[in-house]
C-alpha positions as CSV (number, residue, x, y, z in Angstrom):
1,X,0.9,41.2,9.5
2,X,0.4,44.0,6.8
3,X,-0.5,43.7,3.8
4,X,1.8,45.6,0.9
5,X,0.2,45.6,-2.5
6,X,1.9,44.4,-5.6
7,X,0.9,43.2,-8.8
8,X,1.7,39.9,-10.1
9,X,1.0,39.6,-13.9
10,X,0.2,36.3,-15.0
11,X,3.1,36.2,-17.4
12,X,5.5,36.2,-14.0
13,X,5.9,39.8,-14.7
14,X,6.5,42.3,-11.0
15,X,5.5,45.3,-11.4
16,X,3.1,48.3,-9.6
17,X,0.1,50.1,-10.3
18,X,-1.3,50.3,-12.8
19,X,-2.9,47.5,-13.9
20,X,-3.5,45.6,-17.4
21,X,-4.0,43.1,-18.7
22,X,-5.3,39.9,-16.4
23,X,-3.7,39.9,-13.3
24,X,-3.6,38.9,-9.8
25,X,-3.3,41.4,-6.7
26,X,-0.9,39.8,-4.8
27,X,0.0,40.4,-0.6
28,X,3.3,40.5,0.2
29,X,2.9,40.6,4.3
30,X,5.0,42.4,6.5
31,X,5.8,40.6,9.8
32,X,7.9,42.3,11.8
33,X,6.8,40.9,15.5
34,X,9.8,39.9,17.4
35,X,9.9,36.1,18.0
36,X,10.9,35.7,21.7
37,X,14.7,35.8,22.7
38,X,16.9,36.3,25.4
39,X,17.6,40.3,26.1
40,X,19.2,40.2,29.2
41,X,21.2,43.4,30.7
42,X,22.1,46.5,29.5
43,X,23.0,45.4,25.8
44,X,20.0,43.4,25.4
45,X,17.7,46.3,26.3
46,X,19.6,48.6,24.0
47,X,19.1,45.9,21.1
48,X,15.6,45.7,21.6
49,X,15.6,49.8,21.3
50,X,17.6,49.4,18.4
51,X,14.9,47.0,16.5
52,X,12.3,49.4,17.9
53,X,14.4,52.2,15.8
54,X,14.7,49.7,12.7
55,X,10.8,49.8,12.6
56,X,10.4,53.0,12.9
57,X,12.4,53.4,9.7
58,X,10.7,50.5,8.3
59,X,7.5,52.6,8.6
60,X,8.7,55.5,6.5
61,X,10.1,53.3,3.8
62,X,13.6,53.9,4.6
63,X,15.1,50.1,4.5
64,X,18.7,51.3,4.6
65,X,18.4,53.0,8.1
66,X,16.2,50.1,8.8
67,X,18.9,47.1,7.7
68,X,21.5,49.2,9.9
69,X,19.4,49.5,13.4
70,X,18.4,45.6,13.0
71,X,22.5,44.9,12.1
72,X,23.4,47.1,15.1
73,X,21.0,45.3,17.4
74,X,22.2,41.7,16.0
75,X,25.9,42.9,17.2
76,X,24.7,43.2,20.6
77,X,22.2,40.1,20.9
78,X,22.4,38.1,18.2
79,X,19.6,35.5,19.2
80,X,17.2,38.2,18.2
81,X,15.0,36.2,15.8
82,X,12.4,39.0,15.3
83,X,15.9,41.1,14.2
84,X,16.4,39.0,11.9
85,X,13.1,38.5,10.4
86,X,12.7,42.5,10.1
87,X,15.8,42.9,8.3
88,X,14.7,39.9,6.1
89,X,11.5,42.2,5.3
90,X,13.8,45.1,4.9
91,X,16.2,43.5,2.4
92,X,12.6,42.0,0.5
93,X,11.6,45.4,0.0
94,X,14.6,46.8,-1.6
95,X,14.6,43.8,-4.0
96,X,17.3,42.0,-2.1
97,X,15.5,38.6,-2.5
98,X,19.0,35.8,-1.6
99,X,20.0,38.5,1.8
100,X,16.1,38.3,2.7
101,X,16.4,34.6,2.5
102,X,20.0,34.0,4.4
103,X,18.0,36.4,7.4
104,X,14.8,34.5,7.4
105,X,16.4,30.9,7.8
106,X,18.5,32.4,10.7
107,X,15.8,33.6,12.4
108,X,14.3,30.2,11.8
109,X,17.6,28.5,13.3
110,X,17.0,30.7,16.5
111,X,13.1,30.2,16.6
112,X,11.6,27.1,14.1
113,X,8.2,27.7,15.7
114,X,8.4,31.2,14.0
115,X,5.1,31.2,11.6
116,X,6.2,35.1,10.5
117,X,9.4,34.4,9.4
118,X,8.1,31.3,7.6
119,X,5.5,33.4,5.4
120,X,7.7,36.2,4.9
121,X,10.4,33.2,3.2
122,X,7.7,32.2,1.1
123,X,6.8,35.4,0.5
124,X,10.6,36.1,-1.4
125,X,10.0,32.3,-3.0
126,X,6.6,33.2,-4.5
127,X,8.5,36.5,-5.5
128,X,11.0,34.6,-7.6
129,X,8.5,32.4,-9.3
130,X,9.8,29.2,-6.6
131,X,6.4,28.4,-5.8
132,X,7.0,25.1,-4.6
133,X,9.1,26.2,-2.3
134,X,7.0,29.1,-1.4
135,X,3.9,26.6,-0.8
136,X,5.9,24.6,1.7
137,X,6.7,27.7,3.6
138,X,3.2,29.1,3.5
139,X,2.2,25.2,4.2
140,X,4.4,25.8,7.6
141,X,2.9,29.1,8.5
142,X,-0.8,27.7,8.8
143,X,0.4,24.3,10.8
144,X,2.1,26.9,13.2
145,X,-0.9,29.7,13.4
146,X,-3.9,28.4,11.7
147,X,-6.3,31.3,12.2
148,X,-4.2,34.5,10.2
149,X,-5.4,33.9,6.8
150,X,-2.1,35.9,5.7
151,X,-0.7,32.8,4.8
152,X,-3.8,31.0,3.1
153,X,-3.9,34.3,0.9
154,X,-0.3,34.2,-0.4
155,X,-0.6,30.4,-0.8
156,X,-3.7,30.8,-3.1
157,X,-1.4,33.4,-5.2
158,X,1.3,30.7,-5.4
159,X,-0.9,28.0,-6.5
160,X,-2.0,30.5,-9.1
161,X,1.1,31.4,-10.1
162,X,1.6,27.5,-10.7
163,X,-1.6,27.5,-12.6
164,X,-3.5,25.3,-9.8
165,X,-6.3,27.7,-9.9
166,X,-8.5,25.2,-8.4
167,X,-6.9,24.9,-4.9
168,X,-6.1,28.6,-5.2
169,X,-9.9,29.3,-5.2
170,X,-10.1,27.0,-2.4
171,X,-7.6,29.4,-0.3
172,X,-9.2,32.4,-1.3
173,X,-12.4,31.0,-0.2
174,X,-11.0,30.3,3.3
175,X,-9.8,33.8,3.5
176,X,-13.6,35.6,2.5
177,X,-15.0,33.2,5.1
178,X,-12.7,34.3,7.6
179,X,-13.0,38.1,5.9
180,X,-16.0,38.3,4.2
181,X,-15.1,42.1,3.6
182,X,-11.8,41.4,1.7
183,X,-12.0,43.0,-1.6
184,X,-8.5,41.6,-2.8
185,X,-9.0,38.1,-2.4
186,X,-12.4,38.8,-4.3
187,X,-10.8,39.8,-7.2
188,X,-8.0,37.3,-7.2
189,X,-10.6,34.9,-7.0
190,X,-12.4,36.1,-9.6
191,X,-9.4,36.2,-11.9
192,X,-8.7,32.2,-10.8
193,X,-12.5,31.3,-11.4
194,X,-11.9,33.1,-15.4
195,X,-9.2,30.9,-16.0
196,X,-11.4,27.6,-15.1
197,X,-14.6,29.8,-17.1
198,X,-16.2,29.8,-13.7
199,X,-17.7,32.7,-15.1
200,X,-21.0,33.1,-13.2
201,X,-18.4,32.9,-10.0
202,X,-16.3,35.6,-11.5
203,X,-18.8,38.1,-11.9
204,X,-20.3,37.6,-8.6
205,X,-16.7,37.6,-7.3
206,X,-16.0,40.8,-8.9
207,X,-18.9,42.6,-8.0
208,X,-18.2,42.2,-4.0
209,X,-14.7,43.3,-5.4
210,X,-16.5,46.5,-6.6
211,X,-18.6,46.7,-3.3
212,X,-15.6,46.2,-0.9
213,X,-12.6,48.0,-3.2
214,X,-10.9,51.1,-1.8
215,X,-10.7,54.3,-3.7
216,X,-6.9,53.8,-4.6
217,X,-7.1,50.8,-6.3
218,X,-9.2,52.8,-9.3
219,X,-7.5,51.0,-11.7
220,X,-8.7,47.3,-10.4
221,X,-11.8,48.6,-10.6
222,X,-12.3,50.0,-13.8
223,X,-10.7,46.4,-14.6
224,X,-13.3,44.4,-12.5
225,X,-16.1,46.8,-13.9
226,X,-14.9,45.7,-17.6
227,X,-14.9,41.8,-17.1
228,X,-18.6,42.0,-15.0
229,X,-19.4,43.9,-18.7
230,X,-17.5,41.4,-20.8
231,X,-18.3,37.8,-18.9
232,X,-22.4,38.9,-18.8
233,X,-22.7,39.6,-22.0
């Protein structure tokens, strides 16, 4: 799975960079491994090529071409679960949120053992601000394919967005012991452990933010370098 950064404000507020405020840098995972189905023949080879395609113009950000390989491919074998799931991620990413949805339970109704397709649903939950909902699909993911700490990261953000900072911190945690090296679960942490006034937990958080952090996300850190300032004073 990718990961595709947003920003979450905590006032439930979507946007991009840049940043302000206090915020949490939120992972909205792209899945788009096809779940195994029947492609038998000519037709089903040609669909398979055709959700090939529709990744391809995933890739380049061009979701439209992308929704109308994956529909094409559906017409010829419509037990494609990975189909569906990929134009479920297509439809997320142009702000489609209910056709994302409608494609992600399908696939689910073709494959239920599909942990992709389950974090991806609760990726569009968490994105309208249903984080129960989101939890129990992220709860799902882990029970199916407990070692990608995709879904442990997306299920701390929903617990934050609930303000349950504590098991949030707890997910996050899972995630740096898996990824020790993963500066954006360091800073959501730190921005949970604030809220608590786990201070001395923040800072140290937000430092191996600063030590781990990627040139582009300059804004984060001139945030994370103002809160070490503020919070050791």
């Amino acid at each position: 799975m990718q990961r595709v950064l947003w920003i979450i404000l905590t006032m439930g507020v979507i946007t991009l960079l840049p940043l302000g405020g206090s915020e949490y840098l939120a992972a909205a995972p792209v899945d788009e491994s096809a779940a195994p189905a029947p492609a038998e023949g000519k037709a089903g080879g040609n669909a398979q090529a055709l959700v090939d395609e529709g990744n391809r113009y995933a890739a380049k950000g061009d979701y439209d071409r992308a929704i109308a390989s994956y529909t094409q491919a559906l017409a010829l074998n419509p037990k494609l679960a990975g189909a569906y799931n990929n134009r479920g991620v297509a439809y997320q990413s142009k702000g489609d949120y209910d056709r994302a949805i409608a494609d992600f339970n399908q696939a689910l109704a073709i494959e239920p053992r599909y942990p992709g397709a389950y974090n991806n649903r609760g990726v569009v939950y968490k994105n309208k601000r249903d984080y129960d909902r989101a939890i129990a699909d992220f709860n799902q993911a882990i029970t199916l394919n407990p070692q990608d700490t995709t879904s442990y990261y997306n299920r701390a953000v929903a617990y934050a967005g609930k303000g349950d900072y504590g098991r949030a911190i707890a997910d996050y945690d899972r995630v740096l012991s898996a990824n020790p090296q993963d500066a954006l679960a360091y800073f959501n942490k730190a921005a949970a452990c604030e809220k608590v006034g786990r201070n001395k937990e923040a800072v140290a958080a937000y430092k191996r933010f600063l030590q781990y952090a990627p040139p582009q996300l300059a804004s984060a850190i001139d945030y994370a370098k103002q809160r070490v300032r503020a919070l050791g004073k």
